[in-house]
Every structure is written in C-alpha cells, then in structure tokens.
N, C-alpha and C positions, 0 to 999 in steps of 0.2 A: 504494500500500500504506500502510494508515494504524495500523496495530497489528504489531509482532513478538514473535511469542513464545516461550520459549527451548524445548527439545527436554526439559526438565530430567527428567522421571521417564524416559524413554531413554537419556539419560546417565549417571543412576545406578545402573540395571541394569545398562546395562553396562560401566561402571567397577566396580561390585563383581564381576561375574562374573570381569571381566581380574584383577582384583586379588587374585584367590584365588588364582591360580596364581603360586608366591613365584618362580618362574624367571622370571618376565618383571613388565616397569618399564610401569607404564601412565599416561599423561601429558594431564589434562584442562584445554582449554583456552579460551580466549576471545578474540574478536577485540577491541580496545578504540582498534582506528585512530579511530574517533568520538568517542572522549573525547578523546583528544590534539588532536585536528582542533581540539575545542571548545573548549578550555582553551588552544592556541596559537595559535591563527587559520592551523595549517598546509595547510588547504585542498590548496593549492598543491603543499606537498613530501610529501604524503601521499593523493597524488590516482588512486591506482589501485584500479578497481571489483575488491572482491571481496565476494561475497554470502553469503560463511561467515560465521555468528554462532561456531557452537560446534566446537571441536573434538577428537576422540580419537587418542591416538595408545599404542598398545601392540609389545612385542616386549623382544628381548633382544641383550646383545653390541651387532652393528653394522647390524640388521635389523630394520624395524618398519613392523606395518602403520598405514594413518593414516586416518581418514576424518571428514567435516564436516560441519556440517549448517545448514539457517536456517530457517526459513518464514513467511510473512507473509499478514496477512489483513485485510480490511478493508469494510466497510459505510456505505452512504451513501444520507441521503433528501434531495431536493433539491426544492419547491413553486417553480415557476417559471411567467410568465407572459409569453407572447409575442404582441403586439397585443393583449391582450384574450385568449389563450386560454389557459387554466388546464390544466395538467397539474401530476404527480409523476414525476421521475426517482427511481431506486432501483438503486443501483447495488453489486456483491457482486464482491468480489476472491478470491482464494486464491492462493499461491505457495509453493511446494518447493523447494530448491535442496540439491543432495545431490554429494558425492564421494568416491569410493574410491582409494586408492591403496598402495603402499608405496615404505621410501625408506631409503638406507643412509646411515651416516655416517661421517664422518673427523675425530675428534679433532685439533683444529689446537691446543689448550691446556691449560690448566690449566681454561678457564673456555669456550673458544671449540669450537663445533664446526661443522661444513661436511656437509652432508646433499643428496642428491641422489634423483631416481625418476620416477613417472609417475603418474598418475591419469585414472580414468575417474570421468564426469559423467552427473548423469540430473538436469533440469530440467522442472518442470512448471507453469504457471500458467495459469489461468482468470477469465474478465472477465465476468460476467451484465452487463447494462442492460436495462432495464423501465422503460418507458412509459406512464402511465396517464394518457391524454387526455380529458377534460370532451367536444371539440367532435369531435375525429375520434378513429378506429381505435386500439388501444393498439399500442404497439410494442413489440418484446422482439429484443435482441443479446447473442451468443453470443463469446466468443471463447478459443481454447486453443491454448496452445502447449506443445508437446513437444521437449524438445532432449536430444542426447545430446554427448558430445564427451570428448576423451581429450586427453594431452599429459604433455611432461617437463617435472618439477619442480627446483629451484637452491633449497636454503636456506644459509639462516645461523641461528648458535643461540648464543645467549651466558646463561649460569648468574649470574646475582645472588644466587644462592643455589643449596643445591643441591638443594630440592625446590624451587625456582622460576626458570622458564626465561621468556627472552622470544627471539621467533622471531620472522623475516621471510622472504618469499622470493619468486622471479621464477617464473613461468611461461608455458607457450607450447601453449595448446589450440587441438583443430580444434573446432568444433562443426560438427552439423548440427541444423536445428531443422524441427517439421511446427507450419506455422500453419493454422489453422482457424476459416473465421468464418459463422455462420449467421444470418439475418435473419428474422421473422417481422412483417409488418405486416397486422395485421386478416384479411382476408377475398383478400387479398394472397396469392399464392404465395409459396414459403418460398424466401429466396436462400440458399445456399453458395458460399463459394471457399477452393481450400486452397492452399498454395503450400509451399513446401520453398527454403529458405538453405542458403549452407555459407560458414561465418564461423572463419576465424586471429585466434584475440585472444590475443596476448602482453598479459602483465598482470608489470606493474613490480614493484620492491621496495617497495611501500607501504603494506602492509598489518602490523599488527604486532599480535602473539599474545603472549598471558601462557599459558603452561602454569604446570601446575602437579602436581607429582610425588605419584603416591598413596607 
C-alpha cells in the first residue's frame, strides 16, 4: 500500500450529524502511534499492528458507541527486463479496514478513565497485476481478501485537557478471512483457488489515539 487517505468528508458528516444532538458527547479521533514511533525510535514499545487511521466515538453518561476506519491504495508501473525480454508490470492495490463496536466506562479520576466492550470487523482488500509481455502471452493476477472478525475490547483514557483525550487499548479478535486468487495467462485456461483462515490476534496496548471532544 503506497498512498493513505483519510475518510475526512465521512467524518464530518458524521461528526456534525452526532453533534446536533446536545445529549450526547461525540469524540473524533486519530491514531498518531507513527508519529511517536518517528520522533522516538519507539518501534519496539509501540509495536502493535492496528490498521485504524481514524476514529469516532459518540454517546452519553457511561455508554458509547465507537467505530474506525482507514483505507489504502496504491498504483505501480514497473519496465522490466529479463534475459532480453521486455515486459511492463502494472500493478493496482485497494484496502478497507472498518470497525464497529460499543464500550462503557469507569471513571477511575479526576482525569483517568477505564473503558471496556467489543467490536465487530469487516476487512477488504484487492491486488490486480498485469503483464504486458513484448515476446510471450500477457498475464493478469487477481487477488481479494474478505475478513470478518469480532472480539472484547480493555481501554484506558487519560484527559490532558478536557476537550482532548488521549486513548490506548488491548484487544483480543477472532477473525475469519475468504482469500481468492484468479490467474489468467494468454490463450491459457483461467486458474482459481480460494481458501478460508481462522486467525486469534490479540493486539497489545500500542496503539495511541488523540481524540478530541466536539
């Protein structure tokens, strides 16, 4: 994935849409674990995959629903030559990465609080490759992945302000994912194979969120 880009006219609908209703607190935010990584060299203490760029979080009292988002995309032309034979690779990404969930909290302070729940997962991405061969057949590869997956959520939330929050948290999903890969080469019958995972990925406290309070 060689481009990401943020969800932003999504987020602002619907951050104003939450935001009209004065009974309930709507909290937009961003993951900035990569800044820190870059500016410490924390690699290491900050080394838990999460693929959420952005996130919303609305509700009221001790009850809120929360959901996240990213996607990535990306394009690539490659003039390559092997023994002498001239081709172009062309190669086209897409990725989704989406979560719904809700999640309660427990006031531990003045400034601290302690939040728990679950979320469900809908992942999608897609891999073209294209082949344009000079001496033989062109070739074209397909590939897409579909994952779903659920699990409980453990935060923590500390107020540096009181319309600016920064959040971390531990989680513990199942996924299942449908892989699918198609072949076409020339004059060639077309290959397919699909296959189906079932993946437990607990995901550490590593990840760290700036919300920020409408």
């Amino acid at each position: 994935m060689t481009r990401t880009y943020l969800l932003l006219p999504l987020l602002f609908f619907a951050g104003t849409a939450m935001a009209q209703d004065g009974k309930k607190n709507t909290e937009l935010g961003i993951n900035v674990t990569n800044i820190i990584t870059g500016l410490f060299d924390a690699d290491e203490l900050l080394g838990a995959q999460d693929p959420f760029l952005l996130s919303i979080k609305t509700g009221k009292d001790n009850k809120y629903f929360r959901m996240a988002f990213n996607m990535a995309a990306g394009h690539k032309e490659e003039d390559l030559d092997d023994g002498g034979s001239k081709f172009t690779r062309t190669t086209d990404d897409l990725a989704i990465f989406s979560r719904f969930g809700f999640e309660r909290r427990k006031t531990l302070g003045k400034r601290s609080t302690l939040y728990w729940g679950g979320d469900g997962l809908f992942n999608w991405a897609q891999l073209n490759t294209k082949t344009n061969n000079t001496s033989f057949e062109d070739f074209t590869a397909k590939n897409q992945i579909i994952g779903l997956g659920a699990g409980p959520v453990l935060g923590f939330q500390f107020a540096v302000h009181p319309r600016i929050l920064i959040t971390t948290e531990t989680a513990m999903y199942f996924f299942v994912e449908w892989d699918k890969t198609s072949q076409s080469f020339g004059s060639f019958p077309d290959v397919e194979e699909t296959s189906t995972s079932y993946d437990f990925r607990p995901r550490l406290p590593g990840a760290i969120y700036v919300h920020f309070v409408l």
